[in-house]
ROSEFI-229753 format. One record per residue (C-alpha): x, y, z; residue number from 1. Coordinates in nm, 2 decimals, always signed. Example, Ala and Ser with C-alpha at 12.3 -4.5 7.8 and 13.67 -1.06 7.14 Angstrom:
# residues 2
((+1.23, -0.45, +0.78), 1)
((+1.37, -0.11, +0.71), 2)
# end
This chain:
# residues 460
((+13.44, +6.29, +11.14), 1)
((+13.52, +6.63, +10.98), 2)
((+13.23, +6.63, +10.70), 3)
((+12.98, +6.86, +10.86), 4)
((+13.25, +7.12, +10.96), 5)
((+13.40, +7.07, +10.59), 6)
((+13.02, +7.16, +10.48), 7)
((+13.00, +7.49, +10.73), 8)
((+13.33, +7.63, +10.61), 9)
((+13.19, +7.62, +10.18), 10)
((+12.84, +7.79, +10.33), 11)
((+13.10, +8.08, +10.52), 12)
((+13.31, +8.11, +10.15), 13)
((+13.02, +8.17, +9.94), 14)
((+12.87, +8.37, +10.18), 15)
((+13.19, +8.60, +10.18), 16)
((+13.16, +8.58, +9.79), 17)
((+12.79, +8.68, +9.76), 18)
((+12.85, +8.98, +9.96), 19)
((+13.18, +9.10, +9.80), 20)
((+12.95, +9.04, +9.47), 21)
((+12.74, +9.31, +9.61), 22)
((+13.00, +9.56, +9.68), 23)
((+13.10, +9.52, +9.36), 24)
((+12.79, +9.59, +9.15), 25)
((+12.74, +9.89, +9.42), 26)
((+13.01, +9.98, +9.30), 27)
((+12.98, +9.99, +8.97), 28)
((+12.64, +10.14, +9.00), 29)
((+12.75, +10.44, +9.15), 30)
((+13.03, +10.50, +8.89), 31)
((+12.80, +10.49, +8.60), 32)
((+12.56, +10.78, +8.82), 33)
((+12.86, +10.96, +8.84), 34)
((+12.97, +10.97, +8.44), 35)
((+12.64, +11.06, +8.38), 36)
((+12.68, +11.40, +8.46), 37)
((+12.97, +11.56, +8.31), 38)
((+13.23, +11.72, +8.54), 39)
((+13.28, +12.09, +8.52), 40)
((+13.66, +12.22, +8.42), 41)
((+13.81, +12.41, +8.67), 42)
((+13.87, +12.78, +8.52), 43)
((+14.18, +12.95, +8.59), 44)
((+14.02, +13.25, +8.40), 45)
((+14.06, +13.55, +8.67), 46)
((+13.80, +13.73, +8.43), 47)
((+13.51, +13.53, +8.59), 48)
((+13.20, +13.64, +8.73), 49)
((+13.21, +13.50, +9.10), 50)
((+13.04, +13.64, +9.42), 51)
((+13.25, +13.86, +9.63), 52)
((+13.32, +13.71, +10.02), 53)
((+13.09, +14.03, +10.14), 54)
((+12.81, +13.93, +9.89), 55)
((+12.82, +13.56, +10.01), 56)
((+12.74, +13.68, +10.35), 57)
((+12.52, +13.93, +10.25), 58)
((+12.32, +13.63, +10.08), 59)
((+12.34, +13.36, +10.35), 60)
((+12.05, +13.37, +10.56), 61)
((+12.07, +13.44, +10.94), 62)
((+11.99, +13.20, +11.19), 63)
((+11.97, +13.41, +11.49), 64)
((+11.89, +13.76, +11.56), 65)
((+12.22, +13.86, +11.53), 66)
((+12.42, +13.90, +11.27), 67)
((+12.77, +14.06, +11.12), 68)
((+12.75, +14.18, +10.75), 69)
((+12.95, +14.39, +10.46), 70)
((+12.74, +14.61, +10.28), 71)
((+13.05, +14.70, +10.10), 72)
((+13.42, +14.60, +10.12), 73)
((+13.51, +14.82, +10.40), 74)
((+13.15, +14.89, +10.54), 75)
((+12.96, +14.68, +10.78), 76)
((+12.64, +14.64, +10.89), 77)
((+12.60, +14.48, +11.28), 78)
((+12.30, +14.33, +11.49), 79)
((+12.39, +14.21, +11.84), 80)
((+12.38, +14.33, +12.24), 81)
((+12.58, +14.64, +12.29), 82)
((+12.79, +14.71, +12.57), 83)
((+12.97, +15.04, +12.70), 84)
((+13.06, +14.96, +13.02), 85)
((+13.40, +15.15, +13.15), 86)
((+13.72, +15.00, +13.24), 87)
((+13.62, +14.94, +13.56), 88)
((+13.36, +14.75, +13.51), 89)
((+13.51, +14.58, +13.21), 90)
((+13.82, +14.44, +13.43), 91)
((+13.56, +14.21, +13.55), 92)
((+13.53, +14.01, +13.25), 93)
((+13.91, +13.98, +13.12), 94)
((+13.80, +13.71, +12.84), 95)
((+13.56, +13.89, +12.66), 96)
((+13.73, +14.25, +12.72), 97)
((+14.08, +14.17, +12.64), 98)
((+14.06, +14.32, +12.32), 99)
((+13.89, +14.59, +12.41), 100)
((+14.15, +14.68, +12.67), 101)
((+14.41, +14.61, +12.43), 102)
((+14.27, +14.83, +12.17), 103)
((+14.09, +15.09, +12.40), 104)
((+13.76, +15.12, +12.23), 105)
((+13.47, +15.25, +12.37), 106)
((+13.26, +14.95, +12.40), 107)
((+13.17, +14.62, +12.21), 108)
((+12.90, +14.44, +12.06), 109)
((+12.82, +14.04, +12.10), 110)
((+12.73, +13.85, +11.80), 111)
((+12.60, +13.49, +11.90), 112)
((+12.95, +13.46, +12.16), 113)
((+13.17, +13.65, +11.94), 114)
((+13.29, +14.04, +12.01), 115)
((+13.35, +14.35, +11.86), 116)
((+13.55, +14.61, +11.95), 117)
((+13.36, +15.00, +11.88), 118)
((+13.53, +15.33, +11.86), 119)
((+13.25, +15.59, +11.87), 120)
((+13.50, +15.88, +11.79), 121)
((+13.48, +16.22, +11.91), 122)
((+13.08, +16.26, +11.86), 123)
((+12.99, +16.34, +12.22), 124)
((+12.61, +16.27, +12.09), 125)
((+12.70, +15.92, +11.96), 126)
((+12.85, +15.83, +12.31), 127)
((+12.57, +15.96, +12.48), 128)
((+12.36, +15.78, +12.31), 129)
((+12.58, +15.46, +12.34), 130)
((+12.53, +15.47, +12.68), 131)
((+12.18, +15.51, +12.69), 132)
((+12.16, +15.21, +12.48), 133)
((+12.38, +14.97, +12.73), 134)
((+12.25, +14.59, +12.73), 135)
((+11.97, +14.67, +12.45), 136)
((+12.00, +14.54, +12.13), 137)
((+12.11, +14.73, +11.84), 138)
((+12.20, +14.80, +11.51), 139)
((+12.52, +14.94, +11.41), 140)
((+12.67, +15.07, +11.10), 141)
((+13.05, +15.18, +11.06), 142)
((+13.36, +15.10, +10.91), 143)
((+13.64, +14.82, +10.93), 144)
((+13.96, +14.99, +11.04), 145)
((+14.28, +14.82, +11.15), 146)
((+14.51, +14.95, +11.42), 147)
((+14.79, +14.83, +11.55), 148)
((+14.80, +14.65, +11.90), 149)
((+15.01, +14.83, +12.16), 150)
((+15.38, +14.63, +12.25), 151)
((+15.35, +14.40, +12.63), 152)
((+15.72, +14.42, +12.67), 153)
((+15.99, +14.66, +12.47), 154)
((+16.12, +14.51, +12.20), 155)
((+16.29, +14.67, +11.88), 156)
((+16.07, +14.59, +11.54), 157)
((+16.30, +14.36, +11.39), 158)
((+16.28, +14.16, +11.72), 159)
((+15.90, +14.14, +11.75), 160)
((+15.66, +14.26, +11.44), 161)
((+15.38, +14.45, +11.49), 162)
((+15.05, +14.38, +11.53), 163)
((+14.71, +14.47, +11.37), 164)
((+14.36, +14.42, +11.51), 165)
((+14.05, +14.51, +11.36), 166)
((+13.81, +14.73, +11.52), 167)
((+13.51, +14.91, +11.38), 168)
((+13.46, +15.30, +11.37), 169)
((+13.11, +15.33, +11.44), 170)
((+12.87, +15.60, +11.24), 171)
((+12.52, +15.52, +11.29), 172)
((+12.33, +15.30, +11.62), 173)
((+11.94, +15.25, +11.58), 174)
((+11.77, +15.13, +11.88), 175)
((+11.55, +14.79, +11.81), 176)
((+11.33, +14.87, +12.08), 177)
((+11.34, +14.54, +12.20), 178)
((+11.19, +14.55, +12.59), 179)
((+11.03, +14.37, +12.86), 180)
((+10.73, +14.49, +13.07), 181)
((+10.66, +14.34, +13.36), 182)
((+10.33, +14.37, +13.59), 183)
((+10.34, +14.17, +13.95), 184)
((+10.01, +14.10, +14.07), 185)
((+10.07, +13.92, +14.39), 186)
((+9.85, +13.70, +14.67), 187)
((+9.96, +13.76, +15.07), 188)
((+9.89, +13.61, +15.39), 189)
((+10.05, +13.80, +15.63), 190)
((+10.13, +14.03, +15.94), 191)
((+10.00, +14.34, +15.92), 192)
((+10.16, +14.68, +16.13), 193)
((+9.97, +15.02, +16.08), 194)
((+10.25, +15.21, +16.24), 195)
((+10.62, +15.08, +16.14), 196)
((+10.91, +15.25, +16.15), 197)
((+11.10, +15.27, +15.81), 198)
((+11.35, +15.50, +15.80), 199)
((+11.62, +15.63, +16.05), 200)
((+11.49, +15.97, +16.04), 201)
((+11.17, +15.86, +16.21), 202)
((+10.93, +15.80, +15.90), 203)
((+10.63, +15.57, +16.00), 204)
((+10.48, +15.40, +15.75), 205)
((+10.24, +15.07, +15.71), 206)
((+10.37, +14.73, +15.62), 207)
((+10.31, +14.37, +15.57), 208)
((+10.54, +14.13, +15.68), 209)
((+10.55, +13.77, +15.53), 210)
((+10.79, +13.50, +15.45), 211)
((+11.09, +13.72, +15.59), 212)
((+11.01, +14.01, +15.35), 213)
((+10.89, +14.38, +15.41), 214)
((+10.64, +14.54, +15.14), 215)
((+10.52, +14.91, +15.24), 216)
((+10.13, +14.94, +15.13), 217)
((+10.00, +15.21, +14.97), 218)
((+9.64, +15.24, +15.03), 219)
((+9.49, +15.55, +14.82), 220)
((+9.30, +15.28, +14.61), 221)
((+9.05, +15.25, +14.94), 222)
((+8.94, +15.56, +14.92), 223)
((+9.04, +15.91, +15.17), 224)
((+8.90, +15.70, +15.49), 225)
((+9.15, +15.40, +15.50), 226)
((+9.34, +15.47, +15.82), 227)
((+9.02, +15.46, +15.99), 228)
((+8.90, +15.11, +15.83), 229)
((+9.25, +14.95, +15.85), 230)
((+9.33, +15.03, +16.19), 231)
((+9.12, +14.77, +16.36), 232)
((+9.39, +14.55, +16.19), 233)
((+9.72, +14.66, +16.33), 234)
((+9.95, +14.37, +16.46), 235)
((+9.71, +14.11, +16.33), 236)
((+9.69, +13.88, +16.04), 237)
((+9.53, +13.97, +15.73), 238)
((+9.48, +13.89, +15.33), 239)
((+9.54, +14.12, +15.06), 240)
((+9.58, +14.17, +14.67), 241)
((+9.79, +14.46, +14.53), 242)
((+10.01, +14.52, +14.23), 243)
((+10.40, +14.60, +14.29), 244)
((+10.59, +14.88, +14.23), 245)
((+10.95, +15.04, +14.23), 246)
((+11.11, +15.04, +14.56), 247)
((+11.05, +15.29, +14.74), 248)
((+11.42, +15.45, +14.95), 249)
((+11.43, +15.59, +15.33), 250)
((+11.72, +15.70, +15.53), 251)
((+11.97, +15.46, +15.65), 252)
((+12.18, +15.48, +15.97), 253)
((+12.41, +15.78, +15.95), 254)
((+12.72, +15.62, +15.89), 255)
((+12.94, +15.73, +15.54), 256)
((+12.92, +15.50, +15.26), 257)
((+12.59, +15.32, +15.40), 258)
((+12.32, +15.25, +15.10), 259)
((+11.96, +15.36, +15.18), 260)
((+11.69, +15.12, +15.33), 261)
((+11.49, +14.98, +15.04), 262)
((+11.13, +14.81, +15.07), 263)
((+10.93, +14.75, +14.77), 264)
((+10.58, +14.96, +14.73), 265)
((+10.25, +14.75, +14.70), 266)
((+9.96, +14.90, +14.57), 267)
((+9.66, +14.73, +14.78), 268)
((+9.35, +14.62, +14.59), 269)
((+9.16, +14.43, +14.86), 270)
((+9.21, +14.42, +15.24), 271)
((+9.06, +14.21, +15.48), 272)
((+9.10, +14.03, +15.76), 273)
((+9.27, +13.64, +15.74), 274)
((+9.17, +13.52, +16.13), 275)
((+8.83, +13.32, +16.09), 276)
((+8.63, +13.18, +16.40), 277)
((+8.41, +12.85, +16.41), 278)
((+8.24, +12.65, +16.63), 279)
((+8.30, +12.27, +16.59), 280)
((+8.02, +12.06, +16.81), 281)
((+8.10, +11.70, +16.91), 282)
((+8.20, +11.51, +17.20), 283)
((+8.52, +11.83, +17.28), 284)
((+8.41, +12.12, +17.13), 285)
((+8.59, +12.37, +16.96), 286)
((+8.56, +12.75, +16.94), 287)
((+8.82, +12.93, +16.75), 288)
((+8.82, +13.32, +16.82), 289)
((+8.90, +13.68, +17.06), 290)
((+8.94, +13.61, +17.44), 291)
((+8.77, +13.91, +17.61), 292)
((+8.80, +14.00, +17.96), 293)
((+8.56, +14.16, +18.25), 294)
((+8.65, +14.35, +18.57), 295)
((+8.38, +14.13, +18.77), 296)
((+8.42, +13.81, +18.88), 297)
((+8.29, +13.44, +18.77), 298)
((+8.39, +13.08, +18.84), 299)
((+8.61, +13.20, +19.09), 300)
((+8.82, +13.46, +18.88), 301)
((+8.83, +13.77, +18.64), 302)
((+8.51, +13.73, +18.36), 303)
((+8.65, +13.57, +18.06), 304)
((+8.44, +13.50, +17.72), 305)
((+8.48, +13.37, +17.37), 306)
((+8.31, +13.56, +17.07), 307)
((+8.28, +13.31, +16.76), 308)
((+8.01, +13.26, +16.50), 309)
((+7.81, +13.58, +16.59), 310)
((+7.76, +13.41, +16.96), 311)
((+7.97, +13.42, +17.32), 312)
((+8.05, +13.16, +17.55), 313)
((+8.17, +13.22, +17.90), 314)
((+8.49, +12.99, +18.01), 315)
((+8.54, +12.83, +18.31), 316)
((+8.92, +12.76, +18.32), 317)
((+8.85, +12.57, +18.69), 318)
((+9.14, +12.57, +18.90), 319)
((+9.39, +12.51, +18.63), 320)
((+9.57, +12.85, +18.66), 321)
((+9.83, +12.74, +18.36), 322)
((+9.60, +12.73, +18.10), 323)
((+9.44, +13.12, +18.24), 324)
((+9.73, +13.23, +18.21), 325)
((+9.84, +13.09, +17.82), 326)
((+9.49, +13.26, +17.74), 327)
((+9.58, +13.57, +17.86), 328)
((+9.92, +13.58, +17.71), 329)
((+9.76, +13.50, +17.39), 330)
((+9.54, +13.81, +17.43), 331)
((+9.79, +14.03, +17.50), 332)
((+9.94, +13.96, +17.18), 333)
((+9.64, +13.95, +16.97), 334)
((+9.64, +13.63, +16.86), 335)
((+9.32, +13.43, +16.78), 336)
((+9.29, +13.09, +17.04), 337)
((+9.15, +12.75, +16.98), 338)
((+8.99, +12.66, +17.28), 339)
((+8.89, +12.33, +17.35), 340)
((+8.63, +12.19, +17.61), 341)
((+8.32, +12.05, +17.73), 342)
((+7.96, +12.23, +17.68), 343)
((+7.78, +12.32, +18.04), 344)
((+7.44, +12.28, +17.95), 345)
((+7.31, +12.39, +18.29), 346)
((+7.49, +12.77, +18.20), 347)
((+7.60, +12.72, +17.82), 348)
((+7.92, +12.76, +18.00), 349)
((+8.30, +12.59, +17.83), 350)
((+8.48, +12.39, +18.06), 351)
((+8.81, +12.50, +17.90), 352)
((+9.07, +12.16, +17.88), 353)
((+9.31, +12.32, +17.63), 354)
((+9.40, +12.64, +17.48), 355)
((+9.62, +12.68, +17.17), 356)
((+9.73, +12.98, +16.97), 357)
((+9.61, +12.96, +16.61), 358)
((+9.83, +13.16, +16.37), 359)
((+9.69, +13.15, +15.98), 360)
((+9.99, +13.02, +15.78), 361)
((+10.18, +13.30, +15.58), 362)
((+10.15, +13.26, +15.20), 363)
((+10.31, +13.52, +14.93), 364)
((+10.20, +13.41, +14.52), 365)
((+10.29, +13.64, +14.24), 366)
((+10.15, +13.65, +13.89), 367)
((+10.36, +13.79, +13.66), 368)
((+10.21, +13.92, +13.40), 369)
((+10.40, +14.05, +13.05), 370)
((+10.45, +14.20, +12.74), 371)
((+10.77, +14.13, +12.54), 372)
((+10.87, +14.29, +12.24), 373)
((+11.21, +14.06, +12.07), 374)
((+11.34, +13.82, +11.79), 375)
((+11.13, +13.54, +11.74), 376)
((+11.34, +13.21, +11.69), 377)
((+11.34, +12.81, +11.72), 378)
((+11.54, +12.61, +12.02), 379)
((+11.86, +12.46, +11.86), 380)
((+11.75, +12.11, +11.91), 381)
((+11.70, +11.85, +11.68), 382)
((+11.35, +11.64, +11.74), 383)
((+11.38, +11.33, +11.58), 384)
((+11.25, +11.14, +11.25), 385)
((+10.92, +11.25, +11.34), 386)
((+10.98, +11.60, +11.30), 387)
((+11.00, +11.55, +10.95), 388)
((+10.64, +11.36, +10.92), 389)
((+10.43, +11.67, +11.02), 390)
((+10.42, +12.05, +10.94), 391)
((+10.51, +12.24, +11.16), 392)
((+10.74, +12.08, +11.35), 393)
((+10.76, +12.04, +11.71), 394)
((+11.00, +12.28, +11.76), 395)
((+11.02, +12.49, +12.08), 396)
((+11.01, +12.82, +12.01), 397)
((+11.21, +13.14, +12.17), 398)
((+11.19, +13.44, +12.15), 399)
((+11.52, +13.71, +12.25), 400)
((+11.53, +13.98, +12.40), 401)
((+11.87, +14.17, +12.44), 402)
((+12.03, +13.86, +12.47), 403)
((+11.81, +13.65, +12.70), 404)
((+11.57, +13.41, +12.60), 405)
((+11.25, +13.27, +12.70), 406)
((+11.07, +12.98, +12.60), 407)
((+10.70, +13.02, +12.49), 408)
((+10.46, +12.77, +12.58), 409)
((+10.15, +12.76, +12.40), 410)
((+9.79, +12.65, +12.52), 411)
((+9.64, +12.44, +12.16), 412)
((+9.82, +12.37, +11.85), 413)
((+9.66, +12.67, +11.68), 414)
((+9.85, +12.90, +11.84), 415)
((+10.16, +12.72, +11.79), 416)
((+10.10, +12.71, +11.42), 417)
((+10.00, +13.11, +11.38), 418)
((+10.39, +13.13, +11.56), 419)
((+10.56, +12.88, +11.38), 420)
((+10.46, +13.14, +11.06), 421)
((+10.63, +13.41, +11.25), 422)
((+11.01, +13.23, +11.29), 423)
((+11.25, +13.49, +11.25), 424)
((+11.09, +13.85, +11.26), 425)
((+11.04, +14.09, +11.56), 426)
((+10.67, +13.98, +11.76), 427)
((+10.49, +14.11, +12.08), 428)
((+10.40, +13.83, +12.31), 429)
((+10.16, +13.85, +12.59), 430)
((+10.12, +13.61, +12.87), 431)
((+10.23, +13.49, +13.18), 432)
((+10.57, +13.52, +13.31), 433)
((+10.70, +13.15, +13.50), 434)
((+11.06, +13.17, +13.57), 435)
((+11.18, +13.16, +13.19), 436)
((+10.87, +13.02, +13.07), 437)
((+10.61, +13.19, +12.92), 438)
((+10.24, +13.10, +12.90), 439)
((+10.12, +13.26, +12.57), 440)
((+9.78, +13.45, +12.54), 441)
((+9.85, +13.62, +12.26), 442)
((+10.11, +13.70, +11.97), 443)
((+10.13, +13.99, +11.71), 444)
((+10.42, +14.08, +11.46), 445)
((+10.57, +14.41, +11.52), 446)
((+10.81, +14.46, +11.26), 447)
((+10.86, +14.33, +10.94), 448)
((+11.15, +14.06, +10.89), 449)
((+11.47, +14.25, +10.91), 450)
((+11.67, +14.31, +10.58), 451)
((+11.95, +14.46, +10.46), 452)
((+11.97, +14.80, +10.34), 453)
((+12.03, +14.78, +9.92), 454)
((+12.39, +14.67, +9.82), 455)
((+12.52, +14.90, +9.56), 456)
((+12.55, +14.70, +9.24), 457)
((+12.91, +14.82, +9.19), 458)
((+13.15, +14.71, +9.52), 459)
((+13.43, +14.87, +9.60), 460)
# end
């Protein structure tokens, strides 16, 4: 009865032996790949040649566009965003400032999430031009000083010991002229007003209004006669093309401490009108256009007609006084009506049955157009075995400016290969600006990779 278990448990014991057997010649295997190369003596000779902690960094390369180097022991050579904000300001982000309250610097400098405390000193210039370099990125050189961190709470020195932190006395700042230039080029359907009041001091001005926004239009691109060709428009809707500008700032309500009334500036390219009139034929016709009305009298009331399609049609609104009157509330506020009826042919009159107001829908598009000037780098994110099977990889590429990054999308694999080449220098990108993407059209180096300045071949 127990023969064919007795035969599966000798198959499971030389199994178990056949595999340790491998182990074992793995084993051995790998020790005889390992005597083969003779193991180097550890030297306790202090005499030795060996690279300097400075010089190791110095030689490391940098994977970001920031970086944190010696030049010599005590000198240092730093790439990141630079911030001078004041105290104020600062108390804001306790994390990140807590040294540099501690310490009272005169601003900091980020190095991919890590921070440095500055000390300009007393160069009024060198502060001045701190400040003028706020949020850009930079590249600082100064010296490693330590200074001891003032006491929390009283305490005698053999209580407490004191404390050092290192902070670095700044000499030199270049400017990496690292930017972004924007150009808005936007689409809008909207209300137009000729006459709109802007400011609290009376200032008249005219506007589009779409979407819940307010854009003042400048209109010297149609020539010295534009009030007289736009104001057939006034409180009606029309399409235009423009470019933005910077806001533009009127007078608020007299009240202390009250911010100015902003409204951003739109240079206007194009202007016309958005309201279009047809004529649909079929069993109910359809006229979309102006009511216009006449001091005599026909069908039994005050002259009304519709203009659409280069041709008029008289309306007979019959006894139905509701519909009359939605017409000419519709008119009164310049709208454009859909009227709907039957085709007289005895007078080419409309028997009106229904009259809607037609308002165009409101749109507002933007292209944003760009040119970025910034650090050229790849996305931190690993893309499989196939990665490795072509050249280059299917990385997706960054590029940072002053600390924020976009991601560049590219049109062929050609361009995408002419970038890949560029990884790690300084480029100017052109394109189109959506959200954080952008659409490459074009790419062009504009510095050379960055270096160090020479290390002296004697460190001190």
């Amino acid at each position: 009865m127990n023969r064919p278990y007795e035969g599966i448990a000798r198959k499971e014991i030389a199994m178990k032996k056949i595999v340790l057997l491998c182990f074992v010649l793995l084993g051995l295997v790998a020790a005889q790949q390992g005597s083969a190369q003779p193991a180097t003596p550890l030297s306790l000779d202090s005499n030795i040649d060996r690279p300097s902690p400075w010089e190791m960094e110095r030689i490391a390369p940098s994977p970001s566009p920031d970086f944190y180097r010696h030049i010599s022991k005590s000198v240092v050579e730093i790439r990141g965003v630079l911030d001078t904000r004041s105290l104020l300001a600062a108390h804001r982000y306790p994390i990140d400032y807590l040294h540099y309250l501690l310490n009272g610097g005169n601003g900091s400098i980020r190095v991919d999430n890590k921070v440095y405390t500055l000390d300009f000193g007393a160069d009024p210039d060198l502060h001045a031009q701190a400040r003028r370099l706020h949020g850009k990125r930079v590249r600082i050189s100064g010296t490693v000083a330590r200074r001891e961190l003032p006491r929390l709470m009283p305490a005698s020195s053999s209580q407490v010991p004191s404390q050092t932190a290192e902070i670095i006395v700044v000499t030199d700042i270049e400017d990496l002229n690292e930017y972004v230039r924007e150009t808005v080029d936007v689409d809008i359907q909207g209300r137009f007003h000729l006459d709109m009041l802007l400011g609290f001091d009376g200032t008249m001005g005219p506007v589009v209004l779409v979407q819940a926004k307010t854009f003042v239009l400048d209109f010297s691109n149609l020539g010295q006669d534009w009030h007289r060709f736009v104001q057939h428009f006034d409180g009606k809707s029309v399409r235009l093309k423009g470019r933005l500008c910077k806001m533009q700032s009127y007078i608020g309500p007299m009240i202390p401490e009250t911010q100015p009334v902003q409204y951003r500036l739109l240079h206007v390219s194009s202007f016309e009108a958005a309201e279009q009139t047809y004529v649909r034929h079929g069993d109910l016709m359809e006229i979309s256009g102006k009511l216009r009305y006449y001091r005599h009298i026909r069908f039994g009331r005050g002259a009304v007609d519709i203009e659409a399609a280069g041709k008029a049609y008289w309306l007979d609104f019959g006894g139905n006084d509701a519909l009359y009157k939605k017409a000419a509330e519709a008119t009164s506020a310049g709208h454009t009506v859909l009227v709907k009826g039957g085709l007289r042919k005895s007078d080419q009159a409309v028997v009106v049955h229904d009259v809607e107001v037609v308002r165009p829908p409101e749109h507002y598009r933007e292209t944003v157009t760009v040119e970025i000037c910034g650090f050229l780098q790849q996305a931190e994110r690993w893309g499989g075995v196939m990665e490795l099977c072509i050249y280059p990889p299917n990385r997706t590429l960054q590029v940072n400016v002053n600390g924020k990054v976009y991601t560049l999308q590219f049109s062929d694999r050609a361009r995408y290969v002419d970038a890949y080449e560029r990884v790690g220098t300084t480029v100017v990108v052109f394109g189109t600006l959506e959200r954080q993407t952008l659409h490459v059209s074009d790419m062009v180096s504009a510095l050379p990779p960055v270096c160090l300045r020479p290390v002296p071949d004697t460190l001190s």
